[in-house]
FIPAMI-149151 format. One record per residue: x, y, z of N, C-alpha, C in turn. Coordinates in steps of 0.2 Angstrom, whole numbers, plus 5000, padded with zeros to 4 digits. Example, Ala and Ser with C-alpha at 12.3 -4.5 7.8 and 13.67 -1.06 7.14 Angstrom:
% residues 2
506649725039506249785039506649845039;506449895035506849955036506450005039;
***
This chain:
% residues 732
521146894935520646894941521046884947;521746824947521946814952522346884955;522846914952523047004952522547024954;522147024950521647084953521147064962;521046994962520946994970521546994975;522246964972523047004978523047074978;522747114973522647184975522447194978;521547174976521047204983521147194990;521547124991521647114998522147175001;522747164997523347214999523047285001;522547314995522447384998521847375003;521547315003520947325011521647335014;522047295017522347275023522747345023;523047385019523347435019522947485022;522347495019521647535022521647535030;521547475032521647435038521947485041;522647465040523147495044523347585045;522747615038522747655039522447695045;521847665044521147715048520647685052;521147635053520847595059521047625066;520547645069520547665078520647605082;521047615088521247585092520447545099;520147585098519447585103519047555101;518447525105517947475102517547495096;517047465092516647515088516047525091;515847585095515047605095514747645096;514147665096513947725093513447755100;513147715104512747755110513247785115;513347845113513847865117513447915121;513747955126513548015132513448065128;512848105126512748165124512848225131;512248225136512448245142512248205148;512148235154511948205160511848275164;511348225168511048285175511448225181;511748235185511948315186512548295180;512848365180513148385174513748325176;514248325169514948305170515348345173;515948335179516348375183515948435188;515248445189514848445192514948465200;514948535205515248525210514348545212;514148495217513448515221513448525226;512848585229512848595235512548545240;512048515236511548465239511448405234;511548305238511548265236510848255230;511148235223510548225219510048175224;509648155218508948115221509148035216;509448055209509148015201509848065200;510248015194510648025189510548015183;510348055178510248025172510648055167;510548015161511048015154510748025149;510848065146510348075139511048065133;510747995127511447955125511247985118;511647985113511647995106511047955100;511047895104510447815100510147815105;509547785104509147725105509447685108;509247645115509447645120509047565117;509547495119509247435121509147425129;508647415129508647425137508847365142;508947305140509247255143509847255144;510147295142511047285141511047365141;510847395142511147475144510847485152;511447525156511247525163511747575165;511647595172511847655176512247645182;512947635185512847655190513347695193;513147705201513447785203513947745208;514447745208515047735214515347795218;515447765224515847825229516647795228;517147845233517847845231518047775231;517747725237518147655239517647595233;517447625226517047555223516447545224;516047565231515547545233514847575228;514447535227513847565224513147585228;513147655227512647695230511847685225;511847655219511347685216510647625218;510147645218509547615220509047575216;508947505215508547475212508847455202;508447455200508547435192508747505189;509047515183509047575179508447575175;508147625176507547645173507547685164;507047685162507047715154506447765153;506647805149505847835147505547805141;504947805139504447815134504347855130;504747895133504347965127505247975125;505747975129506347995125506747935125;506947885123507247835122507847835121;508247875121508847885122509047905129;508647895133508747925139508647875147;509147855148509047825155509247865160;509047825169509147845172509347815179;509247805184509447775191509247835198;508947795203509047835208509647825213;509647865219510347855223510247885229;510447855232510447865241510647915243;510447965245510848035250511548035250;511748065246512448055243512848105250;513148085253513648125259514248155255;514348225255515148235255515548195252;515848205244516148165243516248165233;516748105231516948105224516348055221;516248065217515648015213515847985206;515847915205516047905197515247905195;515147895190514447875186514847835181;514747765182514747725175514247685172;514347705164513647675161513847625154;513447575155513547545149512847545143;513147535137512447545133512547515128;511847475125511847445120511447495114;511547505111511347535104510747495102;510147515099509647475098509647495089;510047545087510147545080510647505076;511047495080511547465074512047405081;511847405086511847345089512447355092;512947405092513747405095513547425102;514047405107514047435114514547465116;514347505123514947565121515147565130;515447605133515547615141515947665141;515847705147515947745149515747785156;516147835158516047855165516247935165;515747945171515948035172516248045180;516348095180516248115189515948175191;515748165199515348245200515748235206;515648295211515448295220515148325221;514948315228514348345233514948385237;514948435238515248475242515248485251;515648495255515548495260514948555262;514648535268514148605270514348675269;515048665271515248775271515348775261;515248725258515348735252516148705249;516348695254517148685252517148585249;517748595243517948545241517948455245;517648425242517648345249518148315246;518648295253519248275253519048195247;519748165245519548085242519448125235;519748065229519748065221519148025220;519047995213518647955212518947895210;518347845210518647775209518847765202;519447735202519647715195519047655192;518747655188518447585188518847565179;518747495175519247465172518347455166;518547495162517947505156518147455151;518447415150518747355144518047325144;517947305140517347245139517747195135;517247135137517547055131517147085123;517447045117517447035111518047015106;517547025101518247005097518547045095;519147055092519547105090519247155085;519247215088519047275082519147265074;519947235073520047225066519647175062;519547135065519247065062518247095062;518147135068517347155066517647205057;518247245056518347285050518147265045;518647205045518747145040518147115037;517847105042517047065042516547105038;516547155041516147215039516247225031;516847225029517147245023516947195018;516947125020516947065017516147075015;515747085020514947055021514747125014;515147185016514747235010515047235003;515647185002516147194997515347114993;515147074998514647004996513947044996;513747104997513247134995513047154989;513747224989513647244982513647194975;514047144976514347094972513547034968;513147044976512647014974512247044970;511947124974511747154969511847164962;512447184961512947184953512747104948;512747064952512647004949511947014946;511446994950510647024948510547084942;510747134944510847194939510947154933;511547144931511747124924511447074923;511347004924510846954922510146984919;509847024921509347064919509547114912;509947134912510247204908510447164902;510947104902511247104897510747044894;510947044885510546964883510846984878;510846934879510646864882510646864889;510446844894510446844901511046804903;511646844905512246784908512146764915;511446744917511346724925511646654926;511646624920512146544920512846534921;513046594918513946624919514046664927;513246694929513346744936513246684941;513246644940512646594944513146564949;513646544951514346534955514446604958;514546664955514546734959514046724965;513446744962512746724967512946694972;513146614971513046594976513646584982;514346624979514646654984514746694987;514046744984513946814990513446774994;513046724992512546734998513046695005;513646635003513846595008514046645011;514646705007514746765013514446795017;513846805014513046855017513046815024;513146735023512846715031513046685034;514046705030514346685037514446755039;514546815036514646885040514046905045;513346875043512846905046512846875052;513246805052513146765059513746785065;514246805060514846835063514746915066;514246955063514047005065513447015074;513246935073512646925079513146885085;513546845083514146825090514146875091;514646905088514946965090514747015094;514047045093513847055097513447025102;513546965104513346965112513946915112;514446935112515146905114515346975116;515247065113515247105115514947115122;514147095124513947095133514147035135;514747015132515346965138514846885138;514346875134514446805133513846775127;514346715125513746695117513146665121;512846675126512146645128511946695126;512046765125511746805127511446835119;511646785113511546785108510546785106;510146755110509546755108509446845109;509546865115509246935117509646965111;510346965109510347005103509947015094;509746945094509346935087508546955091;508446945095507746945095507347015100;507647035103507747075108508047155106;508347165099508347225098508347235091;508447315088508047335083508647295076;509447315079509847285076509947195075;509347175081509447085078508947065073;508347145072507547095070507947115062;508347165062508547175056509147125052;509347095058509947025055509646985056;509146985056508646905056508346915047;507946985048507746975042507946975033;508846995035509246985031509646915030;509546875037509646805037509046775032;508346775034507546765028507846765022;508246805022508146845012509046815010;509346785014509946765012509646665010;509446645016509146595015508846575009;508346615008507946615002508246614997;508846654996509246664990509746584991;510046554997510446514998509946444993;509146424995508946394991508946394983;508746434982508446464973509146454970;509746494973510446494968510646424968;510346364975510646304974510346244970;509746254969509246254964509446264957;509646344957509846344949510446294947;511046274950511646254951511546194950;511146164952511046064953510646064947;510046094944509446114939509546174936;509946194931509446254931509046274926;508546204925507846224920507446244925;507646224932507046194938506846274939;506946314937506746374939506946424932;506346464930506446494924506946564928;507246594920507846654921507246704924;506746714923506346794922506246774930;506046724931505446714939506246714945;506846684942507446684948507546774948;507646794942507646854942507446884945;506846904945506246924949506446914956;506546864959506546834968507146874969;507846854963508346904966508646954971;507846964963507947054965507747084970;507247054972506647064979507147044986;507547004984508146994991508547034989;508947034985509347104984509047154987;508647194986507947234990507947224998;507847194999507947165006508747165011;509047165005509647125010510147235010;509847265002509847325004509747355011;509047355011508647375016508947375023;509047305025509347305030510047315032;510347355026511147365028511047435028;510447505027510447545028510047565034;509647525036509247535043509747505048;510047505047510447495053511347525054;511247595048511947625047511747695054;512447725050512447795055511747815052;511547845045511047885047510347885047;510447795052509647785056509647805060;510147845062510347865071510347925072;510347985066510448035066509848095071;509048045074508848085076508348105072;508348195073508048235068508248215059;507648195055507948185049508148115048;508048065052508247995050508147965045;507347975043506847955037507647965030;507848045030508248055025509048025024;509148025029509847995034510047925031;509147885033509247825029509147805023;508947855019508847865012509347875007;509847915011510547935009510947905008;511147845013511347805014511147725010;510447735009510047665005510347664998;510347734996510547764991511247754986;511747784991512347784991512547734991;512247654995512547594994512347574986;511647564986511047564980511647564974;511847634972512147674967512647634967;513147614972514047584973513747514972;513247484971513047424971512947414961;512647454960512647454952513147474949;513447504950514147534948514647474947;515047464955515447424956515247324958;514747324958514547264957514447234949;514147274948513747284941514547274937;514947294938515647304934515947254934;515947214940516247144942515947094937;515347094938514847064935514847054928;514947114925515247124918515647084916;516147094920516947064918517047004918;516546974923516546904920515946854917;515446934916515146904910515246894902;515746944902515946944896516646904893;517046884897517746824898517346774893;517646774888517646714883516946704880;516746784877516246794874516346884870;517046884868516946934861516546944858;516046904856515646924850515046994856;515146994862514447004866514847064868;515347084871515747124874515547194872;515447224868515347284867514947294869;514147264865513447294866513247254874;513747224878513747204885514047284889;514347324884514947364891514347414887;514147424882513647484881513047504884;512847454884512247434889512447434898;512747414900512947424908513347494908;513447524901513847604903513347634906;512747634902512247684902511747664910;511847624911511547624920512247634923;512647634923513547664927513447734927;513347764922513147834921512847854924;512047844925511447854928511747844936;512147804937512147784942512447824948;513147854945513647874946513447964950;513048004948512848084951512348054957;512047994959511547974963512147944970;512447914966513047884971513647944974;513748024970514048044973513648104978;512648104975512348164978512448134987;512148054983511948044992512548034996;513148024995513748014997513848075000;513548134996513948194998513548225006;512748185003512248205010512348175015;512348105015512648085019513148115023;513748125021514148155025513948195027;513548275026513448315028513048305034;512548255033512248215041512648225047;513448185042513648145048514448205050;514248265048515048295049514748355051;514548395058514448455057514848515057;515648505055515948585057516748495052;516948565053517748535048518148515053;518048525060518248475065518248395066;517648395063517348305063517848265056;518048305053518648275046519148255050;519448335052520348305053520248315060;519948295067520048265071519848215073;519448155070519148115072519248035067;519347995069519447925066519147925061;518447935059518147945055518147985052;518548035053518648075047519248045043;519748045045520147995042519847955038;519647915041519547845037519147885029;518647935031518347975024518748005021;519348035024519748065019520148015014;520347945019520547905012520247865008;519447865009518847845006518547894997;518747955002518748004992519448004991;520048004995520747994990520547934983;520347874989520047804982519447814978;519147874978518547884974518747924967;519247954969519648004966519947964958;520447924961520647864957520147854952;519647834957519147774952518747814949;518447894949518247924946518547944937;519247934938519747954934519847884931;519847834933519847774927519147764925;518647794928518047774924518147814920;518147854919518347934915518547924908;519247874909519747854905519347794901;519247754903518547704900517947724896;517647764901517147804897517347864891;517747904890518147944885518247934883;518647894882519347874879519447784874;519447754880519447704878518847664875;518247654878517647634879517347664869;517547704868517447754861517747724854;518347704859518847684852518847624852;518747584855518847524856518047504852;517547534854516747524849517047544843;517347594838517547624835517747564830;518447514834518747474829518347404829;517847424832517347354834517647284835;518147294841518647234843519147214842;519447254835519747244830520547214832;520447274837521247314840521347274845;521747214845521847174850522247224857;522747264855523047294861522547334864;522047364862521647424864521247364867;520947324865520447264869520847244874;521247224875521747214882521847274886;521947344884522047404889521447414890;520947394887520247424888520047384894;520047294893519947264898520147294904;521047294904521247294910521147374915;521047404910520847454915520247444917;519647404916518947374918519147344925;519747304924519847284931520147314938;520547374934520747424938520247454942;519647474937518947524939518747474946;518847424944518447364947518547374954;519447364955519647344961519847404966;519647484960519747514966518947544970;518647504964517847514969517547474975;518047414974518047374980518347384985;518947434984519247464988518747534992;518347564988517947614991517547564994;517247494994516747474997517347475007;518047425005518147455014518247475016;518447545013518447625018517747625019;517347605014516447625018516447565025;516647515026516547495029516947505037;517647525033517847575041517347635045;517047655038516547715041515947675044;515647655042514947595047515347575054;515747555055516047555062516147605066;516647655064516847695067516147755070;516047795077515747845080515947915073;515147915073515347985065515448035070;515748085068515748165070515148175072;514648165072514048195074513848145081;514048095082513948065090514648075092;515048085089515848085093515748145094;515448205092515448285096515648295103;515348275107515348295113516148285115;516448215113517148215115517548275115;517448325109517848355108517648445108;517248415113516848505114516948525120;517748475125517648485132518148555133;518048595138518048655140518848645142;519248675143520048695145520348755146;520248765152520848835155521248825158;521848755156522448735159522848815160;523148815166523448865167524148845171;524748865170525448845173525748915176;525848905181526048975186526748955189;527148985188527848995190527849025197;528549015202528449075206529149045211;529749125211530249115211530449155221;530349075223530749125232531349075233;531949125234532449125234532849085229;533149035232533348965228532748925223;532048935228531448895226531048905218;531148865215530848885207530248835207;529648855210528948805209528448835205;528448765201527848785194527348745197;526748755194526148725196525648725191;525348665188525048675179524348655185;523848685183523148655184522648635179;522248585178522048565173521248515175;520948545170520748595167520548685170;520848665177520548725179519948765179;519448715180518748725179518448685188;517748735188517348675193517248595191;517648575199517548515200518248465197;518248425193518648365195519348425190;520148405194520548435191521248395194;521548415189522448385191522948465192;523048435196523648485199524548435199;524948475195525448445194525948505197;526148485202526848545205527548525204;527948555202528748555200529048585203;529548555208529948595213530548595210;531048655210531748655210532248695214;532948675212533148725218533548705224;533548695230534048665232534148605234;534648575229534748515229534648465238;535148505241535548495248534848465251;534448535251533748505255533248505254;533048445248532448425245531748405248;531348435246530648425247530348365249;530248325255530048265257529148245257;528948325259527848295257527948395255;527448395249527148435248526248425250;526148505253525248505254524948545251;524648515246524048585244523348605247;523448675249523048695254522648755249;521848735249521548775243521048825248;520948875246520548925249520448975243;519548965244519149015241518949105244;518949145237518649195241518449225245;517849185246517449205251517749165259;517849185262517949165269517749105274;516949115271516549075275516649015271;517149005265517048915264517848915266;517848855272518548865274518848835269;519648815271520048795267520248715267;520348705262520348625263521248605262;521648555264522148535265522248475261;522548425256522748405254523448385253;523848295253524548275253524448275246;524848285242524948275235525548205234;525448155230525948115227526348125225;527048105225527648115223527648075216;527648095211527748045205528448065200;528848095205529648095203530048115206;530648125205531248165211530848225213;530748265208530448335210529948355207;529348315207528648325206528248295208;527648335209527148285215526448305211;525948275212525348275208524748265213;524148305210523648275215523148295210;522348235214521948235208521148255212;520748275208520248275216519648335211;519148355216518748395214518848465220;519248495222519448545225519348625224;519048625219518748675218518248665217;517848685223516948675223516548735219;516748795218516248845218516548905210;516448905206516848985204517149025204;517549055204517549115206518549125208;518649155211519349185212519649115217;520249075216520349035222521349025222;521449005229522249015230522548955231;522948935228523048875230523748885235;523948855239524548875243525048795245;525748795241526048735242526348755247;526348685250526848715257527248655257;527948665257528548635255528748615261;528548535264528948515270529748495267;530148495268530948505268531448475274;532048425273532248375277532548405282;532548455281533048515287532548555291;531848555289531148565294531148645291;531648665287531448745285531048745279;530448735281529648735277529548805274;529048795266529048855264528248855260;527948915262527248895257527248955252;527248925246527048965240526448955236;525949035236525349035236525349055227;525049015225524649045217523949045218;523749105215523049135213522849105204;522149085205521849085200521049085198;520949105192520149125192519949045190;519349025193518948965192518348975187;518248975183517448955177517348895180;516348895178516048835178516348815172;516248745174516148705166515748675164;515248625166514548605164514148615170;513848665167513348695175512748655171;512348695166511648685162511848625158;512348615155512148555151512948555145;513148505148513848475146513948465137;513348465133513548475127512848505125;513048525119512148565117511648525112;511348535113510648465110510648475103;510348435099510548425091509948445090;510148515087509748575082509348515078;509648465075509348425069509748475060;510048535064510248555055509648575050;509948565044509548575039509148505039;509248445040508548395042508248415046;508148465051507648475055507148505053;507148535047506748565045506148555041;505648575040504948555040504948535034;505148535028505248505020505548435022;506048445024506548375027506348305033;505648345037505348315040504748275038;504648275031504148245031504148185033;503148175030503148085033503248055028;503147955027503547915023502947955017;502347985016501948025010502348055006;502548085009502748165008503548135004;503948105008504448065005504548024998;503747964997503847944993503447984987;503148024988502948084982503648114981;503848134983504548164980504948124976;505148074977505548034974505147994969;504447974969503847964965504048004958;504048064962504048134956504748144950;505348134957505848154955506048064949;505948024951506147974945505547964940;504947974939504647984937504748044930;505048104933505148154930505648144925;506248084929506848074927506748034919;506447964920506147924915505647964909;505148014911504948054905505348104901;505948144905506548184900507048134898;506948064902507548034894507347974891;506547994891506247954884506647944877;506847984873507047984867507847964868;508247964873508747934876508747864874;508247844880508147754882507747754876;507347764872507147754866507747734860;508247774859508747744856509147674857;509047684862509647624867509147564869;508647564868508247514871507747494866;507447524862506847524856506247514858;505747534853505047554856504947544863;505147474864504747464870505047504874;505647494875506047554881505647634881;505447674876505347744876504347694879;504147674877503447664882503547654887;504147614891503947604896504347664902;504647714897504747774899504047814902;503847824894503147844897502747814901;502647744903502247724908502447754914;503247734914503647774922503447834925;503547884917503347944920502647964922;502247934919501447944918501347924925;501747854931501447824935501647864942;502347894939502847944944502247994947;501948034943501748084941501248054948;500648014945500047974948500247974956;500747934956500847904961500947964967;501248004964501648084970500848124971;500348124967499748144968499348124972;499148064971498748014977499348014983;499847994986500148014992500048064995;500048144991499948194993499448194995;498848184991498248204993497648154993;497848094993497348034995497647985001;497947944998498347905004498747925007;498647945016499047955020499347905028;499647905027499847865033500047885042;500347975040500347995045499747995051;499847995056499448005061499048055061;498348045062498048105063497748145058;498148135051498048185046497548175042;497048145042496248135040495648155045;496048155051495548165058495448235057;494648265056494348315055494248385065;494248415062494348445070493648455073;493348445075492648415078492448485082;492948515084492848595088492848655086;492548705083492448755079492948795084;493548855079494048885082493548955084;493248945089492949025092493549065099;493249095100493649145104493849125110;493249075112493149035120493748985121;493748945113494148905114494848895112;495048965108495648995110495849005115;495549025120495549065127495649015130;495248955129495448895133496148845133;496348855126496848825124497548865126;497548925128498148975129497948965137;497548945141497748925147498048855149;497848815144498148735143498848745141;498848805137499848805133500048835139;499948885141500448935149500648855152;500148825154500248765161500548715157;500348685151500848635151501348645146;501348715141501948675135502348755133;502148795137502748865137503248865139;503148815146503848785149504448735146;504348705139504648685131504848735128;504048745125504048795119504248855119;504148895124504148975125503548995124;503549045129502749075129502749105121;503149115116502949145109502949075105;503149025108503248965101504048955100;504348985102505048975096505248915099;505248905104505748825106506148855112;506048895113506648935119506348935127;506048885130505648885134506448865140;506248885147506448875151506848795152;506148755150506748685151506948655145;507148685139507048685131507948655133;508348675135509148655136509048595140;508548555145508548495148508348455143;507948465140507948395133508248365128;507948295128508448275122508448295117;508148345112508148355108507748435107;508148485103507648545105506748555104;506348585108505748575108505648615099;505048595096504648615091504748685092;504748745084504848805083503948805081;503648805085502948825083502748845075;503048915076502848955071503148925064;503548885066503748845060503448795057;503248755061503148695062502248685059;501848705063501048725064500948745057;501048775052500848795048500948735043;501448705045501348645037500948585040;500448595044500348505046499548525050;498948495046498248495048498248475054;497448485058497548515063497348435067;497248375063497348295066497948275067;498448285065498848285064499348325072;499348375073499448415078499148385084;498248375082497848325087498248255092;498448225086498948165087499448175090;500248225089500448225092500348245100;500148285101499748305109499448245111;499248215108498748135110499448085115;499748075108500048025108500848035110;501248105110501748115109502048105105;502948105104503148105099504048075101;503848025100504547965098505148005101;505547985103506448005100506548075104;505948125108506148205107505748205116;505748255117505648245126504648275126;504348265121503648275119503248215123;502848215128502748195130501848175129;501548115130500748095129500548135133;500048175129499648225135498548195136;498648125134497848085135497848085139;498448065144498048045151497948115156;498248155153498148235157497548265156;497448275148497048315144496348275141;495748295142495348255139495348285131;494848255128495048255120494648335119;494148365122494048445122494548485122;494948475126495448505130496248505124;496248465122496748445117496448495109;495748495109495848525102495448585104;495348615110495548685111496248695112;496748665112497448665114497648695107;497348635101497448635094497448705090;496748715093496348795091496748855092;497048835097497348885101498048905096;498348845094499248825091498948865084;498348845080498248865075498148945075;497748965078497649035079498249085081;498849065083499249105086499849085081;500049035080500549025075500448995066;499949015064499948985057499549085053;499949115051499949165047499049135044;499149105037498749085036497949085039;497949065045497149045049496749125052;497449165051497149235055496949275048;496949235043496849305036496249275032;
***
């Protein structure tokens, strides 16, 4: 045991060193902004705002807009929406001529990280030309504690998860019940559960720069109510296991069991309501399913296997029908643990860019190199060993020691999947980190040979608005270049030219930084080479200008295949499905667990399946939960009230939607999220339901409450109108 935890430590900490990122850990990052990123205007905005990745804590996420010298132009508090929560804002003073930073800090209200970051834009001078001045450097560092040690923590708190889980699991499964031999495990996951859970809560408000700030983080966002209620279910367990330990008649095996498992339940819960795919947006409902899941399944597997290992030490006569019985949930456990592993990723990886460009994919790439392993000693265990070893029924003392030791192999390289998962909970997944890597680039390098003079000029990104011009002069040594100017002038005539001193940042380079190209389109830059012998020389390069983020600096999350109507259901619709699906599971391997478990196993199969069944038909078609979806339409679909509702959709929802429904409406690219596909949409979902969102809006997406506009008439002539125009069905 003692080899086998110097291992697990040595491959976390090599893990570590692999795929750990040098930047802090967090996830509300910039999707877009108005005005855009790099952004050249003709006219100062009014309001700058951010539409962020997460869920926005509003206390500790903020805006501000600086000019060249540091000063802040922005006006009053930063503001938030209602209806899009991912979305802040700020106003700003008649912005003059000039370089603009926007910097913004945010707290995540899913999983509690905070993040910082800044952009820049200009206001252009009146004839349209470039405004002289860069922008303000500002210094984005925030206080915390070191990245490695949140790794560390992390990896510890889910390696004291699963371990607890696994503990519970087998107490239950085997019997005699070894909760007496688990009972010391127990009770050193939960002391780890709530020193990581409390090291997880400093942490973050040592993150917004100081531990007073620790009440706003537990009580004050979505990420503290979820470490509080994981602190409840640790606590409860901290009692009961010490209880068992001092006493343990004082509480029966079945009734400890039972409470367990209901905190185990719990302490699940809250380690997937607050991963990447609670944050996903479109589809989260699944996001965190996949995720529940995938822990769930790594929790039976490799918890369950530790559990084993030391339930079975210095109990040969039990070992067998102890690893037969634990095979058969490992098994079970094992295609649930790689389906939702695999979904999950998909959630979180959109294009093959997100693997081998980004921290996170790494970390995932050495996450299945270690799954790979452990798939293949499970393999060799279950095949092989696990067969023969039953075979000579203990006989074989060497086989019984290879058998073991490969148990403890399986063991430690599952624990080793638990810290690359735990790299990946930290790290920005490919689906928030997109916009990094989707920035625009026409760097161009232009040469250009007069007499002696060899000047190159690289511009970068050579797009509207903020850019780096690097010039390399060579050539005659005797009479070096003392100030170089770059003089920029556009096409058109009437925007005059603007003049610029460039920095010298070596013997024969000089650098400049700036937003100098204000407009599109064809422009010249002209060096003009002051020289110590006063024979000056100006060398003009030509180059074509693109916008870069004119409408919208990254594109709004489609939502994929979660966005789609089967994948969107509500929590009904959900637990019917998986009602169905385990349900259906327990009735095809009755005669299975009938063997392996006896009568009573094969009935309580049947019950399973009989209740599976029950249970997915009342959901569907009795008890609902969604909003709306029992509320009858009170207004008969006549012609009048078609007609009334298609003048209510022209004025308030074509402008989203599109006058046909698809989602392609004029302001459909200013949202945070693409508006609803009508024609897609309207046909799965009764006409209360429809009612309700028009009523009330709709969370997370730029759907706004239309009660205070719209009287309740008005709303379900709207309704009649969605029905009659986008649901096939309603016209036949």
């Amino acid at each position: 045991m003692r080899r086998m935890l110097a291992g697990l430590l040595a491959l976390t900490a090599l893990l570590m060193v692999l795929c750990w990122p040098e930047d802090a850990n967090a996830h509300a990052l910039l999707a877009r902004a108005d005005p855009p990123i790099n952004a050249s205007l003709r006219e100062s905005p009014t309001r700058i705002t951010l539409f962020m990745t997460e869920q926005l804590q509003r206390s500790h996420s903020s805006v501000q807009v600086l000019n060249s010298a540091g000063q802040r132009l922005d006006i009053g508090e930063t503001e938030f929406s209602d209806a899009v929560p991912t979305q802040m804002s700020v106003r700003v003073l008649k912005l003059e001529p000039g370089v603009y930073t926007v910097a913004w800090e945010t707290l995540s209200e899913v999983d509690g990280h905070t993040w910082t970051g800044s952009y820049v834009f200009s206001v252009l001078n009146p004839d349209g030309s470039a405004p002289a001045g860069g922008a303000f450097e500002i210094d984005l560092d925030r206080p915390g504690l070191p990245v490695a040690a949140d790794a560390v923590v992390k990896a510890i708190g889910l390696a004291a998860l699963v371990l607890f889980v696994g503990a519970v699991l087998v107490s239950w499964l085997l019997r005699p019940s070894p909760i007496a031999v688990l009972t010391p495990l127990l009770a050193a996951t939960v002391i780890v559960g709530i020193v990581t859970t409390g090291y997880e809560s400093v942490a973050g408000a040592l993150r917004l720069g100081d531990i007073g700030l620790l009440g706003d983080v537990l009580f004050d966002s979505r990420n503290g109510l979820w470490l509080q209620q994981r602190w409840y279910a640790l606590i409860i367990a901290a009692a009961l296991v010490s209880a068992r330990l001092l006493r343990p008649a004082i509480v029966a095996d079945r009734l400890a069991l039972s409470v367990l498992g209901l905190l185990a339940v719990a302490w699940l819960a809250s380690a997937s309501a607050i991963s990447h795919g609670a944050a996903i947006g479109s589809g989260w409902i699944w996001g965190t399913l996949f995720d529940a899941l995938h822990l769930s399944a790594a929790a039976v597997w490799i918890g369950g296997l530790v559990s084993v290992i030391i339930a079975i030490r210095g109990h040969p006569d039990t070992r067998i029908d102890a690893v037969r019985r634990f095979s058969i949930v490992a098994a079970l456990s094992v295609p649930v643990l790689a389906a939702a592993g695999l979904l999950s990723a998909l959630v979180q990886i959109p294009n093959v860019n997100g693997i081998v460009e980004t921290d996170w994919g790494l970390a995932f790439i050495v996450k299945i190199a270690i799954l790979v392993a452990l798939f293949a000693a499970a393999a060799a265990n279950a095949f092989f060993l696990r067969p023969r070893d039953a075979a000579a029924e203990g006989s074989d003392r060497r086989l019984v020691h290879r058998f073991g030791r490969m148990m403890r192999i399986e063991a430690l390289l599952g624990l080793a999947v638990i810290a690359a998962s735990a790299a990946l909970t930290q790290l920005p997944s490919p689906a928030s980190a997109q916009p990094e890597i989707e920035q625009k680039d026409n760097t161009v390098v232009e040469t250009v040979v007069r007499g002696e003079i060899v000047a190159s000029l690289e511009i970068s990104p050579n797009l509207v608005g903020f850019n780096t011009w690097t010039a390399t002069i060579r050539g005659d040594d005797q009479n070096p270049v003392d100030v170089l100017l770059l003089r920029f002038r556009y096409a058109d005539s009437s925007v005059g030219p603007v003049t610029v001193p460039a920095t010298r940042i070596a013997d024969n380079q000089f650098q400049l930084e700036g937003a100098y190209f204000g407009l599109p389109g064809e422009w010249t830059v002209e060096m003009e080479l002051r020289r110590a012998s006063g024979d000056d020389l100006i060398i003009a390069v030509a180059t074509d200008v693109e916008s870069g983020y004119q409408a919208s600096p990254f594109a709004t999350d489609s939502g994929g295949a979660l966005g789609l109507p089967l994948t969107q259901m509500d929590w009904n619709g959900v637990g019917a499905l998986w009602a169905f699906v385990l349900g259906g599971l327990a009735w095809f391997n009755r005669p299975h667990i009938r063997r392996v478990w006896g009568p009573r196993g094969g009935d309580a199969a049947f019950v399973t399946g009989l209740l599976g069944l029950i249970v997915a038909v009342v959901l569907l078609t009795g008890l609902h939960v969604e909003p709306g979806r029992t509320l009858a339409n009170p207004t008969e679909r006549t012609a009048e009230s078609v007609e009334r509702g298609a003048a209510l959709f022209a004025a308030n929802c074509a402008s989203c939607h599109g006058e046909t429904g698809a989602g392609d409406g004029p302001l459909a690219d200013s949202l945070p999220a693409p508006p609803a596909n009508l024609t897609v949409h309207v046909p799965f979902h009764p006409d209360g339901v429809l009612f309700a969102w028009i009523t009330d809006g709709i969370r997370g997406t730029g759907m706004p409450a239309w009660s205070p506009q719209l009287s309740d008439q008005e709303r379900w002539d709207l309704v009649n109108f969605l029905r009659a125009n986008f649901d096939p069905a309603a016209t036949q």
